[in-house]
DRENDO-1510 file (C-alpha; in Angstrom, 1 decimal, always signed):
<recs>
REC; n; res; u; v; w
REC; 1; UNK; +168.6; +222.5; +22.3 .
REC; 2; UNK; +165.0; +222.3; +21.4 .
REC; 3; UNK; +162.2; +223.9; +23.7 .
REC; 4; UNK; +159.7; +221.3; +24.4 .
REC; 5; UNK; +155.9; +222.5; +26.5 .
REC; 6; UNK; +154.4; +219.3; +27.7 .
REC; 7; UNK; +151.1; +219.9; +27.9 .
REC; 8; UNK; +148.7; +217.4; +30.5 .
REC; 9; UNK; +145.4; +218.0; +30.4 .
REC; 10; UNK; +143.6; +217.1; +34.1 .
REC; 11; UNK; +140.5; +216.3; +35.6 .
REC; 12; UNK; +140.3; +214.7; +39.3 .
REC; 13; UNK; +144.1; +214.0; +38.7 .
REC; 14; UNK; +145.4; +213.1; +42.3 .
REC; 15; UNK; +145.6; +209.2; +42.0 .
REC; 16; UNK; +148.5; +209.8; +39.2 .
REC; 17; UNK; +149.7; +213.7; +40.0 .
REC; 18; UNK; +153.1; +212.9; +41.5 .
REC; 19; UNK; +154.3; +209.9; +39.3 .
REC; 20; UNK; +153.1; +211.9; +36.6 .
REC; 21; UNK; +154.5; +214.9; +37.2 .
REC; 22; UNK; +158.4; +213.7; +38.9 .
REC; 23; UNK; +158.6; +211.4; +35.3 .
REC; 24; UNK; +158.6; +214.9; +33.6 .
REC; 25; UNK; +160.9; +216.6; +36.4 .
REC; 26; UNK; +163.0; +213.8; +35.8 .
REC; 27; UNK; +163.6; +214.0; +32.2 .
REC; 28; UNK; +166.6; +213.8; +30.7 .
REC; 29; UNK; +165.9; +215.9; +28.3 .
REC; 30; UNK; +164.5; +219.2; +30.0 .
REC; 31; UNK; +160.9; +220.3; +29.4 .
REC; 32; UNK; +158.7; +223.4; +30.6 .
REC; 33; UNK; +154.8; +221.7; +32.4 .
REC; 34; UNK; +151.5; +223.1; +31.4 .
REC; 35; UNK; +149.2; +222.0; +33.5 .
REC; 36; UNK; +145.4; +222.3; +31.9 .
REC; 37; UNK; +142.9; +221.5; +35.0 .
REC; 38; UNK; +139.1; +221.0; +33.6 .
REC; 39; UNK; +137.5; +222.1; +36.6 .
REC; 40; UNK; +138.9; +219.0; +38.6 .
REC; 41; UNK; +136.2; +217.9; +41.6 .
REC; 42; UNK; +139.1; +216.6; +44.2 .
REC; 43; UNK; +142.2; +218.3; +45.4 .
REC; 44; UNK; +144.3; +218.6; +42.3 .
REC; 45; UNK; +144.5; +222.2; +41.5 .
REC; 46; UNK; +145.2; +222.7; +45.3 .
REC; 47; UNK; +148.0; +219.5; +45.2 .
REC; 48; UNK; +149.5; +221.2; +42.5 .
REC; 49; UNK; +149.9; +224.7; +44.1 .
REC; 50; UNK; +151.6; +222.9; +47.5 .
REC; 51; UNK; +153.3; +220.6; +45.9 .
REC; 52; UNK; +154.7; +222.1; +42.4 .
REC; 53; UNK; +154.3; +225.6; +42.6 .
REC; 54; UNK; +156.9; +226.2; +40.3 .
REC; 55; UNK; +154.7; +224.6; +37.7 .
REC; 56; UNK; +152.6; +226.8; +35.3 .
REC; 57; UNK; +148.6; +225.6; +35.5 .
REC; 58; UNK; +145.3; +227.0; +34.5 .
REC; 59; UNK; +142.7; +226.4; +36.1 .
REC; 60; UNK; +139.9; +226.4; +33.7 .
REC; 61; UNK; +136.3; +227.1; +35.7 .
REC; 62; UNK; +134.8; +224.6; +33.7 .
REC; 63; UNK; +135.5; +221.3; +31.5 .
REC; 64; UNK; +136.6; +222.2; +28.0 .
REC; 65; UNK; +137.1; +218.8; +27.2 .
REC; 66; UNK; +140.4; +216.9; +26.0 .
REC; 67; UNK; +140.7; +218.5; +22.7 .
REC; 68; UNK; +139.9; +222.1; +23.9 .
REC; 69; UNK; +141.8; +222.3; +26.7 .
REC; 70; UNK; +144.3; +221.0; +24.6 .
REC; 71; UNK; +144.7; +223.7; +21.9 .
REC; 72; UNK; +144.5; +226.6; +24.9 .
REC; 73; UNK; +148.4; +224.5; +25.4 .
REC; 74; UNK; +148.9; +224.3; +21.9 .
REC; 75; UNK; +148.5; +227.8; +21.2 .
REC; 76; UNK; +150.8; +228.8; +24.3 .
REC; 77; UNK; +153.5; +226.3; +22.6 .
REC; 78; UNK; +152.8; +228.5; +19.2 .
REC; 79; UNK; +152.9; +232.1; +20.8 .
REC; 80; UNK; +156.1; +231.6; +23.1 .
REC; 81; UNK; +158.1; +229.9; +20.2 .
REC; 82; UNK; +158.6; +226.0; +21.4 .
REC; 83; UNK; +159.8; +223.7; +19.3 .
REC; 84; UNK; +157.6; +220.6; +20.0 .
REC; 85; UNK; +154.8; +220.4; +22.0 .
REC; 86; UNK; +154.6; +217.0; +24.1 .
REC; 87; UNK; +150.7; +216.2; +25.7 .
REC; 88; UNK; +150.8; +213.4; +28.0 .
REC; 89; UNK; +148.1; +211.7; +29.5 .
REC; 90; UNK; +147.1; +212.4; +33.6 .
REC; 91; UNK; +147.3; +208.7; +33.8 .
REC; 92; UNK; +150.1; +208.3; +32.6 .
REC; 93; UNK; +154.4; +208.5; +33.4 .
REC; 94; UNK; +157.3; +208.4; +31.2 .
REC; 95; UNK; +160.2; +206.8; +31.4 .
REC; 96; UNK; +163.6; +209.3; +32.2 .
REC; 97; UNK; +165.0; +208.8; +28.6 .
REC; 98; UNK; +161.7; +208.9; +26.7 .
REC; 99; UNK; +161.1; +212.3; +25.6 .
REC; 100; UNK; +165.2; +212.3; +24.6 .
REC; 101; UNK; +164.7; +209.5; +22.2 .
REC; 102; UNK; +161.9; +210.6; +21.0 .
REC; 103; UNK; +163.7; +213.8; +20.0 .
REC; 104; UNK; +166.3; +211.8; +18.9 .
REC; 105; UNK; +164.3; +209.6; +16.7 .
REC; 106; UNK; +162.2; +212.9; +15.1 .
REC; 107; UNK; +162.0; +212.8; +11.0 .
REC; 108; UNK; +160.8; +215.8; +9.1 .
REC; 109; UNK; +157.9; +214.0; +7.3 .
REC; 110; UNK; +156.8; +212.9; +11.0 .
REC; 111; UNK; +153.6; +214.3; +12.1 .
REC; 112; UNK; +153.0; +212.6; +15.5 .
REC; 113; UNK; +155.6; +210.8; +17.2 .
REC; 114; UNK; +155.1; +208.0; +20.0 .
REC; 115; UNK; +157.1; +206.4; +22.3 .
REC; 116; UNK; +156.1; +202.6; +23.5 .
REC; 117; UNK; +153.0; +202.7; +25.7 .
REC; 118; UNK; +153.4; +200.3; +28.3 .
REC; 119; UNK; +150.8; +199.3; +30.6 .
REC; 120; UNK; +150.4; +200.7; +34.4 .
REC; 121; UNK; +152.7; +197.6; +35.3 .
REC; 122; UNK; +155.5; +198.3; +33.4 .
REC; 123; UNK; +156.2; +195.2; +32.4 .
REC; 124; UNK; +154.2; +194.7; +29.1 .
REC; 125; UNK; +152.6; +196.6; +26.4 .
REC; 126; UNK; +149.4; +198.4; +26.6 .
REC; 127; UNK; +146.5; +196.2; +25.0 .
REC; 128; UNK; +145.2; +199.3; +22.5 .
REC; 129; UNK; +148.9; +200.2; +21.6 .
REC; 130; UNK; +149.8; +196.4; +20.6 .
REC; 131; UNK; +146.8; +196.5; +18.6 .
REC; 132; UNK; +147.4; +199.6; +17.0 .
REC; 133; UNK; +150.9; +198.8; +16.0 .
REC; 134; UNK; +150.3; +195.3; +15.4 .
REC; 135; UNK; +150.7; +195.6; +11.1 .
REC; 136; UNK; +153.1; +198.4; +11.3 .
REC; 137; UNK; +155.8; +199.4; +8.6 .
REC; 138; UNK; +159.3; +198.9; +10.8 .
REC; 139; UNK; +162.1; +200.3; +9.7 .
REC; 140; UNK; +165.8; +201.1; +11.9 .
REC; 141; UNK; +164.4; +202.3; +15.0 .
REC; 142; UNK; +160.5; +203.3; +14.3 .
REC; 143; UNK; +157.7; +202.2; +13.1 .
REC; 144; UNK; +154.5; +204.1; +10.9 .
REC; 145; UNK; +151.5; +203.2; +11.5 .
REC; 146; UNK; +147.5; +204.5; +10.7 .
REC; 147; UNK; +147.1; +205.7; +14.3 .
REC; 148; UNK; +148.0; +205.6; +18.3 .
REC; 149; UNK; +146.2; +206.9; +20.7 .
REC; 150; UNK; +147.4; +210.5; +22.2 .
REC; 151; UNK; +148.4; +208.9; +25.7 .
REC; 152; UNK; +152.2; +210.8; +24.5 .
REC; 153; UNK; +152.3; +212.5; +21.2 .
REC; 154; UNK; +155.2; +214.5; +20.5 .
REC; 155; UNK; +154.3; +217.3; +17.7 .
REC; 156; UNK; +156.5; +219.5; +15.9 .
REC; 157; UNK; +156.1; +223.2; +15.7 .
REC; 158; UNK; +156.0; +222.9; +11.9 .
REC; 159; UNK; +153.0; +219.9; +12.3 .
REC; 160; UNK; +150.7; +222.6; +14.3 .
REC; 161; UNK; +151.2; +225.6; +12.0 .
REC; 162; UNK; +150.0; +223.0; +9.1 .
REC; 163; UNK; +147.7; +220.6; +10.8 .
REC; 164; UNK; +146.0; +223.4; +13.7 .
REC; 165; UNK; +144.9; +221.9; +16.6 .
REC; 166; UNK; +141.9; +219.2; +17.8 .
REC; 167; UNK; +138.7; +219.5; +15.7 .
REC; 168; UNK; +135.7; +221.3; +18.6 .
REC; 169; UNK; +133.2; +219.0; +17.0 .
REC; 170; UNK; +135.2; +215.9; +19.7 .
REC; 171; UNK; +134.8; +216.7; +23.2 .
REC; 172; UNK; +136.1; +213.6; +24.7 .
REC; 173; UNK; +137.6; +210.6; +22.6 .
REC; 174; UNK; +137.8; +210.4; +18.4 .
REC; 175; UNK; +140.1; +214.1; +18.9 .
REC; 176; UNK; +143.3; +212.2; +18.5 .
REC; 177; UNK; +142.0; +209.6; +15.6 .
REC; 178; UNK; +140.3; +212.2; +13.7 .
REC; 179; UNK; +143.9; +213.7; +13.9 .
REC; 180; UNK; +145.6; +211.1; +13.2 .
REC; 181; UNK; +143.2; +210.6; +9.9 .
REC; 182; UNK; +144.2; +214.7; +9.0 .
REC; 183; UNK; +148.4; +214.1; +9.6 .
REC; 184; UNK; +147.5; +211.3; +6.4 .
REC; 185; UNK; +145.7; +213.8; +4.5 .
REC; 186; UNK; +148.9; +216.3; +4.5 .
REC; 187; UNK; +150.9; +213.8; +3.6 .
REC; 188; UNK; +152.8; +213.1; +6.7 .
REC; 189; UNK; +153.1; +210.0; +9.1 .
REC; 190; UNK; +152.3; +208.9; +12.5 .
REC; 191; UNK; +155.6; +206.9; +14.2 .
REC; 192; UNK; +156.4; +205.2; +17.5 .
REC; 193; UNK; +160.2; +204.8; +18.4 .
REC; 194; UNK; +161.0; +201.9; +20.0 .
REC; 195; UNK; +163.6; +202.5; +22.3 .
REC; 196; UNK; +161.4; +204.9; +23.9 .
REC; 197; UNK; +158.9; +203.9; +26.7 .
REC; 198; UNK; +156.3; +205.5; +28.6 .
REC; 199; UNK; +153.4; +204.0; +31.0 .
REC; 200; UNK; +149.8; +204.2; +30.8 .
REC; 201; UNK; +148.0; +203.4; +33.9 .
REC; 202; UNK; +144.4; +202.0; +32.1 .
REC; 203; UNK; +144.6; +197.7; +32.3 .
REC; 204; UNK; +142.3; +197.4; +35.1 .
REC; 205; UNK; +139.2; +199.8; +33.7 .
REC; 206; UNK; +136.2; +197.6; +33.7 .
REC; 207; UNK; +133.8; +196.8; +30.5 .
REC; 208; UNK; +130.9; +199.5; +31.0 .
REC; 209; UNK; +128.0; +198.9; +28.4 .
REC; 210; UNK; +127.6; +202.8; +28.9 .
REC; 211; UNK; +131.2; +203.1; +27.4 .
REC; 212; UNK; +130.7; +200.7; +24.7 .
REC; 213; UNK; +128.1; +202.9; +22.4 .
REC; 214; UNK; +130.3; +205.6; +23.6 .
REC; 215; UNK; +133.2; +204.3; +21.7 .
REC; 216; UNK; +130.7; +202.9; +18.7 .
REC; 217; UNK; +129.2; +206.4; +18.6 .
REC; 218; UNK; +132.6; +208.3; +18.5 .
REC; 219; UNK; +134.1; +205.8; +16.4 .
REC; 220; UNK; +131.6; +206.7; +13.1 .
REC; 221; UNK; +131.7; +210.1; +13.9 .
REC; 222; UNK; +135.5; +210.3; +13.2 .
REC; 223; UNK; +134.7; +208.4; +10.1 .
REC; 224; UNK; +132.2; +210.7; +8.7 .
REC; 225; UNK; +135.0; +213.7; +9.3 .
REC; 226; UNK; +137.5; +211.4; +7.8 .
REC; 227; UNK; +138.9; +213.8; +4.8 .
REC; 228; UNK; +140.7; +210.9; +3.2 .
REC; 229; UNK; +137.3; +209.8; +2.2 .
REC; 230; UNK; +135.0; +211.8; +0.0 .
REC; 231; UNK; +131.7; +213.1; +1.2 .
REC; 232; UNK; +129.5; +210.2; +0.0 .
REC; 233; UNK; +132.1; +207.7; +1.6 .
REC; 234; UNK; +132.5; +209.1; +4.9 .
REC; 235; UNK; +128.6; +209.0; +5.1 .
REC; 236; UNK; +128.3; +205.6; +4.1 .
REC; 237; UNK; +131.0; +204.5; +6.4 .
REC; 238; UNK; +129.3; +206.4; +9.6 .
REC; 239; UNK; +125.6; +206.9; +9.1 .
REC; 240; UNK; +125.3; +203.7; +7.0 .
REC; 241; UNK; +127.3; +201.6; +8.3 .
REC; 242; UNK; +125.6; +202.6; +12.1 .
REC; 243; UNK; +122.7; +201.9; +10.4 .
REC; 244; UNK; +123.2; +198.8; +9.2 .
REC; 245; UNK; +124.4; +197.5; +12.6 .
REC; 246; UNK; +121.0; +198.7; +14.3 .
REC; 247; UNK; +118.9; +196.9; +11.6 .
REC; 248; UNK; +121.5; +193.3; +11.8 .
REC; 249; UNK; +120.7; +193.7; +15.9 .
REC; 250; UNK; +116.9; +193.8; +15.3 .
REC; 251; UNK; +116.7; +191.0; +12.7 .
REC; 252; UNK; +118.5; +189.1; +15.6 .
REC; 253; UNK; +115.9; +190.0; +17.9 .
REC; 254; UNK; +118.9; +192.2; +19.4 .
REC; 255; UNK; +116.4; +194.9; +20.6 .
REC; 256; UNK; +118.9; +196.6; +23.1 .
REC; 257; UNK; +122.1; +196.9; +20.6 .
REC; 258; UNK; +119.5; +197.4; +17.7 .
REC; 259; UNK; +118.2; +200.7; +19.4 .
REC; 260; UNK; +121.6; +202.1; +21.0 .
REC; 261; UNK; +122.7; +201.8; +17.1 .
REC; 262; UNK; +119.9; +203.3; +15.5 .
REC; 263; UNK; +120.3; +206.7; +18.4 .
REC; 264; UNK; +124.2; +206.2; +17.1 .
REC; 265; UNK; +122.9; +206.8; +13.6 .
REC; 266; UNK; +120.7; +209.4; +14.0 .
REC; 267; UNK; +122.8; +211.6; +16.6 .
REC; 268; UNK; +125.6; +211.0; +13.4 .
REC; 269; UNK; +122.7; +212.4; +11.2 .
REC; 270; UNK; +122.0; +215.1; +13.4 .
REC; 271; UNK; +125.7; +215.9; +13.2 .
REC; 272; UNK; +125.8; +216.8; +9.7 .
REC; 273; UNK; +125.9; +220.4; +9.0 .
REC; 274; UNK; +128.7; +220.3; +12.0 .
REC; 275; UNK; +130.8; +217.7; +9.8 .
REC; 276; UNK; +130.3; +219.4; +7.0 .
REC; 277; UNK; +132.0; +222.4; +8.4 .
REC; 278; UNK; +134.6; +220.2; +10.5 .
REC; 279; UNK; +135.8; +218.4; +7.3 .
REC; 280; UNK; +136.4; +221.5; +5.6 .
REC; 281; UNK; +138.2; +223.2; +8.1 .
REC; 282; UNK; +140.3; +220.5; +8.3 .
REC; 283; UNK; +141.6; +220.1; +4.7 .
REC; 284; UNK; +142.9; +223.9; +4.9 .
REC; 285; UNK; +146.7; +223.9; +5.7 .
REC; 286; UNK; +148.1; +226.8; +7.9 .
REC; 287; UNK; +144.9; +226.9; +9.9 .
REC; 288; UNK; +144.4; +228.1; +13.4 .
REC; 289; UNK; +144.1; +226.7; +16.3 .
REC; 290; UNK; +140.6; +226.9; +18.1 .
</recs>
């Protein structure tokens, strides 16, 4: 049998700690919990020690960040000779069966594999995940497609000692898409298998502005340390095209979006020598994890 490390990376984690962690327990396929805590502000890593003790955490004494704390699991699943590594989501559960299909379903030129996000109700698909799978190539029992979100990516041993882990230059969001963009570039695919299923709890998260230019700004950064473009593409398609959005807003007498775009393009601009080295780290197979 294959040794699986799920890996959930935590911060302020009570409102999903117990669904989240009895979906593991209950597996039918067994699986050793890592629990990453970034410096949680409520009573998780306490919860955890009363409730789970028999569950291995760190308690990190200050956020690292989704990709970072990440790669501290990724590099436990490398050193103590796992097999897969599994990262769920805090808000999320999965359903008893799901990381045994998933296993099932596993082909060798797989890079990240997916089960079916469902929403926090359980009765319909997440809204990102039906998007993301929406022109998808179907075939049996999975499907490839460009990208899903890493609410529950299952990795292979082999994928990490290729790929490495998340890119430092993402501290929270555009880690799993710039990922996603570096499993094309070696050549192997992203899948979802669809007798698999697994919950994300995020339909009811209001529109924040804020979160908006969040997105827009991490968005063109992953596209300028996109190494399926060249160097002159990736700049066009991040600085220029955030460029081009602020100057559209203005001549629309958009004054608000205009300027939010043009701080998206200079903080990409700013970003540059740091892309350059992220984009070349990332094309070098058998890399390290950081």
């Amino acid at each position: 049998m294959k040794r699986v490390l799920t890996i959930i990376v935590t911060y302020n984690f009570e409102p999903w700690l117990d669904k989240c962690i009895q979906s593991l327990l209950s597996s039918t396929y067994p699986n050793d919990v890592l629990i990453l805590d970034n410096n949680s502000q409520d009573t998780t890593v306490q919860s955890i020690k009363q409730r789970y003790p028999s569950i291995r955490m760190i308690a990190n004494s200050s956020n690292l960040g989704f990709g970072r704390a990440n790669n501290v699991g990724l590099n436990i699943a490398l050193k103590e000779g796992y097999d897969f590594a599994f990262l769920v989501n805090q808000d999320a559960w999965i359903a008893s069966d799901c990381l045994e299909r998933l296993i099932a379903g596993c082909q060798d030129e797989f890079g990240i594999i997916s089960p079916m996000h469902l929403d926090g109700t359980e009765r319909k698909l997440d809204k990102g995940f039906a998007d993301y799978i929406k022109n998808a190539t179907e075939k049996d029992n999975y499907g490839v497609v460009p990208f899903i979100n890493a609410a529950f990516w299952l990795l292979p041993i082999h994928v990490l000692k290729t790929i490495g882990g998340f890119s430092p230059i993402f501290f929270h969001y555009g880690e799993d898409k710039d990922y996603a963009n570096r499993i094309r570039y070696h050549q192997l695919k992203t899948a979802f298998i669809k007798d698999a299923f697994a919950y994300h709890d995020r339909q009811n998260r209001p529109f924040k502005r804020e979160a908006y230019y969040k997105g827009e700004f991490v968005y063109h950064l992953t596209e300028y340390c996109n190494i399926n473009y060249n160097c002159m593409t990736a700049f066009g398609n991040s600085f220029g095209a955030s460029l081009k959005k602020a100057i559209t807003a203005v001549l629309k007498l958009n004054f608000n979006d205009g300027g939010d775009y043009f701080k998206i393009a200079w903080r990409i601009f700013c970003l540059t020598p740091n892309v350059i080295k992220t984009r070349s780290f990332n094309k070098r197979a058998e890399q390290a994890i950081l």
